[in-house]
N, C-alpha and C positions, 0 to 999 in steps of 0.2 A: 458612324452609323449613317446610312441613306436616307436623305429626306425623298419622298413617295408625291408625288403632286398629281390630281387628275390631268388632262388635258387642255383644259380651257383655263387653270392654273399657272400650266407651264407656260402657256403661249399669252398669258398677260407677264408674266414676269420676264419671257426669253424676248419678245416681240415678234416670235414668227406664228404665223396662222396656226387655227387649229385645225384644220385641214391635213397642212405638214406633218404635225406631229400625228395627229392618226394613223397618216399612209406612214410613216415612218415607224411608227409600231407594229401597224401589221406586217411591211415586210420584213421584221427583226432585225434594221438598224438602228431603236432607240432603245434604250435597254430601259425595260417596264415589266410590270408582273400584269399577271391578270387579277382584280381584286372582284368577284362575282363577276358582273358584264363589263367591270371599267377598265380600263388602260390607266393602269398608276405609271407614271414616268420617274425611273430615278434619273430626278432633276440634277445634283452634281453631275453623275457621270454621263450626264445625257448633253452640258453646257462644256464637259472636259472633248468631249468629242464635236460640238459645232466652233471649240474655239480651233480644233487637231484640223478639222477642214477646212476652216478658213483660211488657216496658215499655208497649209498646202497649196491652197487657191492662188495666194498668194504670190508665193515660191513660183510656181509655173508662170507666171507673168513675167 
């Protein structure tokens, strides 16, 4: 089951702004629902994909 995290959740637990993760919602690379006005972050698959980019990052160095 998917833990749901607002935004200002994700980014004290991940350490990146909340800024990021906003724009990252809206343009449909963090995978979130809409819960009324908020951006819920699913937090696993949302840390499975900044660790998938990192690594890439990575790699190309």
């Amino acid at each position: 089951m998917s833990v749901f995290l607002t935004i200002k959740e994700t980014a004290t637990r991940s350490g990146l702004s909340q800024f990021y993760i906003r724009n990252r919602c809206k343009d449909g690379t963090i995978p979130h629902r809409m819960m009324g006005i908020k951006y819920m972050v699913d937090y696993e698959a949302f840390i499975e994909r900044e660790h998938r980019l990192a690594a890439q990052s990575v790699a190309h160095q």
